[in-house]
C-alpha positions in Angstrom: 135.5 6.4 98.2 134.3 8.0 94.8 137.1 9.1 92.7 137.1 11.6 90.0 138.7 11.4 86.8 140.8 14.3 85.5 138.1 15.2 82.5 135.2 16.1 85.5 137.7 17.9 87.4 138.2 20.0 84.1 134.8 20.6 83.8 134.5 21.7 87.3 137.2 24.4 87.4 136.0 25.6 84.1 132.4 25.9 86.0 133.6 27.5 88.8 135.5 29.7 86.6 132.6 30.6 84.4 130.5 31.7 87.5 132.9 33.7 89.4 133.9 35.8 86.2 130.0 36.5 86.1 129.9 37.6 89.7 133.5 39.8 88.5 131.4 41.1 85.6 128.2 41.4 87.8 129.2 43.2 90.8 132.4 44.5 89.9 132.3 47.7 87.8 135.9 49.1 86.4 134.3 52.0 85.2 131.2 54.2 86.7 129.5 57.0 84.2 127.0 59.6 84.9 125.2 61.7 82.2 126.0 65.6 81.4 122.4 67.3 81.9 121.4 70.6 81.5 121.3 72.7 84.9 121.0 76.0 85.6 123.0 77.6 88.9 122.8 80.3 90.4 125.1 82.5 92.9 122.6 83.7 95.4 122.2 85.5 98.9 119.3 84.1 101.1 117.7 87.4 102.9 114.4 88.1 104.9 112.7 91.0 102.7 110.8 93.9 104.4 108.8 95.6 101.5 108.5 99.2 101.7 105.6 100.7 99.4 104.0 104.0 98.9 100.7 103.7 101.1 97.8 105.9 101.0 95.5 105.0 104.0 91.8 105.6 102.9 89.5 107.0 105.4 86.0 107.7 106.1 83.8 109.5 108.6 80.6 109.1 107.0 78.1 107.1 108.6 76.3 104.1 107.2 77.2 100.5 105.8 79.8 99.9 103.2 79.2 98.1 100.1 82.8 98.2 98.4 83.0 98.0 94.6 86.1 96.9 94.2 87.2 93.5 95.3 90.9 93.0 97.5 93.6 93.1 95.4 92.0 95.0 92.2 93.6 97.7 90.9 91.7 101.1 90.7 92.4 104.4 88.8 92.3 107.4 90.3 89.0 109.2 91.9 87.2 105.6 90.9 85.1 104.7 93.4 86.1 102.2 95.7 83.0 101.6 97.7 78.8 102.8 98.3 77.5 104.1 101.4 73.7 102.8 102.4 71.7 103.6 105.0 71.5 100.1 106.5 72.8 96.4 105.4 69.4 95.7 103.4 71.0 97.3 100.4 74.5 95.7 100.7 72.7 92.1 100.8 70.4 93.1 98.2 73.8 94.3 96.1 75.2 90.6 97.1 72.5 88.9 95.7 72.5 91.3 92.8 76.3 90.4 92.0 75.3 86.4 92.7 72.6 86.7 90.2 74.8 88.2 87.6 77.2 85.4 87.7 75.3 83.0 87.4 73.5 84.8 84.1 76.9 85.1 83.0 77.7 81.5 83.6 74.6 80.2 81.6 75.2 82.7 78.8 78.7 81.1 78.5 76.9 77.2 78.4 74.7 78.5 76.2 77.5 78.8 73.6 78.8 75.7 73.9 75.8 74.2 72.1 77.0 74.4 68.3 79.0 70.9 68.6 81.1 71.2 65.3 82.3 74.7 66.7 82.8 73.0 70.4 85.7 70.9 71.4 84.2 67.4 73.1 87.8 66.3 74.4 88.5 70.1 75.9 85.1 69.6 77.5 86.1 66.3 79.0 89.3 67.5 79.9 88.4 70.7 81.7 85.8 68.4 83.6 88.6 66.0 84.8 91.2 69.0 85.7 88.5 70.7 87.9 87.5 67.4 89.6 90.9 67.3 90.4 91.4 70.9 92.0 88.6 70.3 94.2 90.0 67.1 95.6 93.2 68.6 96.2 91.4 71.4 97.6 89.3 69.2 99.8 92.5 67.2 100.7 94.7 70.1 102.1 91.5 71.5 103.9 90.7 74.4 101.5 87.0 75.5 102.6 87.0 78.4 100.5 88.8 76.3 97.1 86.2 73.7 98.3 83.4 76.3 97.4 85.0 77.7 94.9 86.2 74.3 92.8 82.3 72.7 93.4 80.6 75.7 91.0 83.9 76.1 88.5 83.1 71.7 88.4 79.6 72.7 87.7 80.2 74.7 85.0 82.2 72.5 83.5 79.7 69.5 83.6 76.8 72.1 82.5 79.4 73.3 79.1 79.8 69.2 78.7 76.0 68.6 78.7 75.2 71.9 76.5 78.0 70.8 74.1 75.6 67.6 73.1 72.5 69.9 72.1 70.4 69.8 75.2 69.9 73.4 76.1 66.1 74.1 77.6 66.4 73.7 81.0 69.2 76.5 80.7 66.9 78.8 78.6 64.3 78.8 81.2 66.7 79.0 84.0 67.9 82.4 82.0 64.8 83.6 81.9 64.0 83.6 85.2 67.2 85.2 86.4 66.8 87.7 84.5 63.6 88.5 85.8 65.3 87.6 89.5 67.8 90.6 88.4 65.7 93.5 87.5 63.4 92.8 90.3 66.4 93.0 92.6 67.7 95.9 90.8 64.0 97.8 91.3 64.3 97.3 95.0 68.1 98.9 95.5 67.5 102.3 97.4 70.2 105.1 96.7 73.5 105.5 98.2 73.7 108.1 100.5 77.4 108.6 99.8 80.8 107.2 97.9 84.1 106.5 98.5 86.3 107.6 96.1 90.6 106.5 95.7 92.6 109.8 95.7 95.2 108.2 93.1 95.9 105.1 91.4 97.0 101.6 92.4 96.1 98.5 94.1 93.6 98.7 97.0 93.8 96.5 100.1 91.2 96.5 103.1 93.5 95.5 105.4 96.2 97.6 107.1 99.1 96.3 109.4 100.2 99.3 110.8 103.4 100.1 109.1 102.1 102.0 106.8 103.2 105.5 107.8 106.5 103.5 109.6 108.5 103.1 106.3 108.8 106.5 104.3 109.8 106.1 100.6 111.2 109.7 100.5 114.0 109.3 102.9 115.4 105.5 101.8 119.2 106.7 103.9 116.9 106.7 107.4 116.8 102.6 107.1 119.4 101.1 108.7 120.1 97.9 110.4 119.3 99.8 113.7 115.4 101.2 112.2 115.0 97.7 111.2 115.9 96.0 114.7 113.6 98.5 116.1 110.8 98.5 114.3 107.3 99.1 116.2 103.4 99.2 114.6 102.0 102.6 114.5 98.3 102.1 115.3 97.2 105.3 116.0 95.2 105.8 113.1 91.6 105.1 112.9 88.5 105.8 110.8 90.3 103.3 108.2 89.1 101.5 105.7 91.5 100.2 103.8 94.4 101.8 101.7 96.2 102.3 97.8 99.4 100.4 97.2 100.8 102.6 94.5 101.8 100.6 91.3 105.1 102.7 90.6 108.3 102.3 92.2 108.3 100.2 95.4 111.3 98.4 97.3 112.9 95.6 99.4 114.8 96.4 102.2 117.2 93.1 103.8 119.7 93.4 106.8 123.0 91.2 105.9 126.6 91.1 107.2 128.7 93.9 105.9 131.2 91.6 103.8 128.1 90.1 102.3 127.2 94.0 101.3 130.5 94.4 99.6 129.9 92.3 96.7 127.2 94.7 95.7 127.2 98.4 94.7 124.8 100.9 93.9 123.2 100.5 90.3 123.3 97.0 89.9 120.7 95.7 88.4 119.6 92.3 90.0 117.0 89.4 90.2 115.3 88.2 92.9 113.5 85.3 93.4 110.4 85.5 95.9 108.2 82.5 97.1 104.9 84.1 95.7 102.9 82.4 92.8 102.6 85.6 90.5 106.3 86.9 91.2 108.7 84.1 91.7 111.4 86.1 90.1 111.9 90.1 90.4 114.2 92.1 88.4 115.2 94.8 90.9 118.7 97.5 90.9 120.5 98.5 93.9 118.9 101.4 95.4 121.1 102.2 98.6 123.2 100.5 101.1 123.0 101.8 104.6 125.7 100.9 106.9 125.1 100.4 110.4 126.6 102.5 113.3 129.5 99.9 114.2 130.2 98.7 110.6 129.0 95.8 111.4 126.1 95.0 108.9 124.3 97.1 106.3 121.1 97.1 104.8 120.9 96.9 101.2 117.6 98.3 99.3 116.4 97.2 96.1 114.1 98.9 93.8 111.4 97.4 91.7 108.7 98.5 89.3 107.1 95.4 89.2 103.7 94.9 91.0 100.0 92.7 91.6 97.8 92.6 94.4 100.0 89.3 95.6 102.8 91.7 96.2 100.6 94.6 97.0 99.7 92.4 100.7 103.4 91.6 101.6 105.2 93.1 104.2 107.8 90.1 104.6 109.1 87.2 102.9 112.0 84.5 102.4 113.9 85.7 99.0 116.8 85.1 97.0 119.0 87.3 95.9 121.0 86.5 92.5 123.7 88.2 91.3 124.7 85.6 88.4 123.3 82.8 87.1 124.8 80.0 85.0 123.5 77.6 82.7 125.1 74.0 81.1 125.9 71.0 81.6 126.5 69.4 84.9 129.1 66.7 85.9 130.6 65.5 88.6 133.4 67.6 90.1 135.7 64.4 90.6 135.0 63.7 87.2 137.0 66.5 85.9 140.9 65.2 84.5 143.1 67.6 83.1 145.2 66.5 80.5 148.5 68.3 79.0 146.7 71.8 80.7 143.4 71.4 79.0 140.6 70.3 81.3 137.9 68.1 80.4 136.4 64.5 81.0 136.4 61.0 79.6 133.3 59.8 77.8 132.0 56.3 77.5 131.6 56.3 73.4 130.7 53.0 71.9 133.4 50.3 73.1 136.1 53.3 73.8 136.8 55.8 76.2 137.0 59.5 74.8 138.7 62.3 75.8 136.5 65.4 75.5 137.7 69.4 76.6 135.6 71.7 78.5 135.1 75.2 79.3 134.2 75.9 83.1 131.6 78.2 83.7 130.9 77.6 87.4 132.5 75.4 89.9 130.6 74.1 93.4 131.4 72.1 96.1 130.7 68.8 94.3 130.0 69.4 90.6 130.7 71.9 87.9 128.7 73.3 85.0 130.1 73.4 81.8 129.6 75.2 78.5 127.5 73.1 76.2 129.0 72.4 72.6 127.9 71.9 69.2 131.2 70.7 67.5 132.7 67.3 66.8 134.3 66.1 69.9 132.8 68.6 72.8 130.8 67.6 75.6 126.7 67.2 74.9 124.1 66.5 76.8 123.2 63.0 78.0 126.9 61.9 77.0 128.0 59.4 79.0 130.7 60.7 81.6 133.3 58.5 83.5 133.2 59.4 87.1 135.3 56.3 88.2 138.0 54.6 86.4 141.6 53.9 86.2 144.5 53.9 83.0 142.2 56.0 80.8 143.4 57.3 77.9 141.9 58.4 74.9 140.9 56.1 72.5 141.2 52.8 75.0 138.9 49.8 74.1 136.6 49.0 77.2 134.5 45.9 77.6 
């Protein structure tokens, strides 16, 4: 039987000790840390909005086929005309092909000063190239026909601006030419309208109407309760319609929410509210009315807003957020917090030693807290590493 001598089983427990105090050192982890980073909070209510708007329904009688001016979602001023009246379609397709011409002389007009290459910018060309190749292969990827269309000629243009950058501008010149010829002989051929359509005020105009137009009545806000809104119903009497003006001044958002949720606002409070639309993700609005219900039960609270764009302009309804404070700082951990001799704060990984940094709260959640960011000698700053998990801290101790 092998025997070993006292020196190898030295060496041995010395091994064995060497490798589990790396596994120790390895797996086992005295103290944890997060980073402070910046946050921002806010305290919100989640409501279902029902916009209410002054409407003006535009109508016409006259016969014939519309050619309309001014594109969905435009604004127009008062008595501008919103749309033509022909006689029969020939002169709204030849007005189509009169606008299609036009944009594409535009177009070329706009390659055509791209040829001075000390004046143009090679790597914006490039890089507006790339960006729209990319928007049309999103837009292909999610299924969008009409950003399909729309992304091919904008990626055209950008390839035509690359090519007219390097000096090569003929084939555009004579494709000018004969637009422009294209244009007037389209232009000779328009017959006369035989009538127009003009917009009684200012605002946004929208072809489409939904029928709750004449339901909601900006003059008497008191009238919508949680019992108008439960009961709403489409008025769709109206006809001869071709569209209507979403006045641009004051408008509002009506929400039915539980009474106690209505007692943290009052009338005159001036708000925000965040929206899921691209052009107004966040509303500054003020407290209009709130109209209790018959039972006391729930309330609807009305904001008003001055704020508007032809996104807005073709809402009725939508998911929002309403935020009564918002809060900005650093966020920790809430188990992270100690509070030492009455002064709260946290311990900080600083080096080789543990620090002991105060805080001032500004907003506590369920699992974290935000905390006033600081600028002097011993406050909390951002990325600083936080302890979250340790035990016999103290300020000042040595840590390996």
């Amino acid at each position: 039987m092998k025997k070993f001598s006292p020196l190898k089983l030295l060496v041995s427990f010395l091994a064995i000790t060497f490798v589990i105090h790396q596994l120790v050192s390895i797996f086992y982890k005295p103290i944890s840390t997060q980073s402070a980073t910046f946050y921002n909070a806010t305290d919100g209510l989640e409501i279902t909005g029902v916009i209410i708007r002054n409407e003006t329904l535009i109508k016409s009688n006259k016969q014939g086929v519309l050619h309309f001016l001014v594109p969905d979602g435009n604004r127009v001023s008062k008595n501008g005309v919103i749309a033509n009246i022909y006689n029969n379609e020939n002169a709204s397709i030849t007005l189509n092909k009169i606008d299609s011409v036009k944009g594409k002389i535009n177009d070329i007009e706009d390659i055509l000063s791209q040829n001075n290459v000390e004046a143009a910018n090679f790597d914006v060309a490039n890089a507006n190239v790339d960006n729209r190749l990319n928007s049309l292969i999103l837009a292909s990827s999610f299924g969008d026909f009409s950003g399909v269309s729309d992304g091919s000629a904008r990626l055209l243009n950008a390839l035509n601006k690359r090519h007219a950058i390097l000096g090569d501008t003929s084939n555009f010149t004579s494709q000018l030419s004969a637009l422009n010829t294209e244009l007037s002989t389209l232009e000779s051929s328009l017959s006369s309208p035989i009538g127009k359509i003009k917009s009684s005020q200012s605002g946004y105009f929208i072809s489409k109407t939904d029928g709750y137009e004449k339901v909601f009545q900006t003059d008497d806000l008191t009238s919508i309760t949680p019992e108008f809104l439960d009961n709403l119903k489409k008025d769709d009497t109206f006809s001869n319609v071709i569209g209507k003006i979403v006045s641009d001044y004051e408008w509002y958002i009506a929400a039915n929410i539980p009474l106690t949720d209505s007692l943290n606002y009052k009338v005159g409070d001036s708000l925000t509210i965040y929206t899921e639309t691209v052009a107004s993700p966040k509303l500054s609005v003020t407290v209009k009315n709130i109209n209790l219900s018959k039972d006391g039960t729930d309330a609807v609270i009305i904001f008003a807003c001055s704020d508007m764009n032809s996104e807005l302009a073709t809402m009725r309804t939508g998911a929002m957020t309403v935020v009564k404070h918002e809060y900005s700082g650093l966020r920790i951990p809430k188990k992270a917090l100690r509070v030492i001799e009455s002064k709260p704060g946290v311990f900080v990984v600083s080096g080789m030693q543990v620090k002991f940094k105060q805080v001032e709260i500004v907003y506590t959640a369920d699992d974290y807290i935000i905390c006033k960011k600081g600028d002097a000698d011993g406050s909390l700053r951002l990325y600083d590493q936080v302890v979250v998990k340790g035990k016999n801290l103290k300020d000042g101790k040595i840590i390996s």
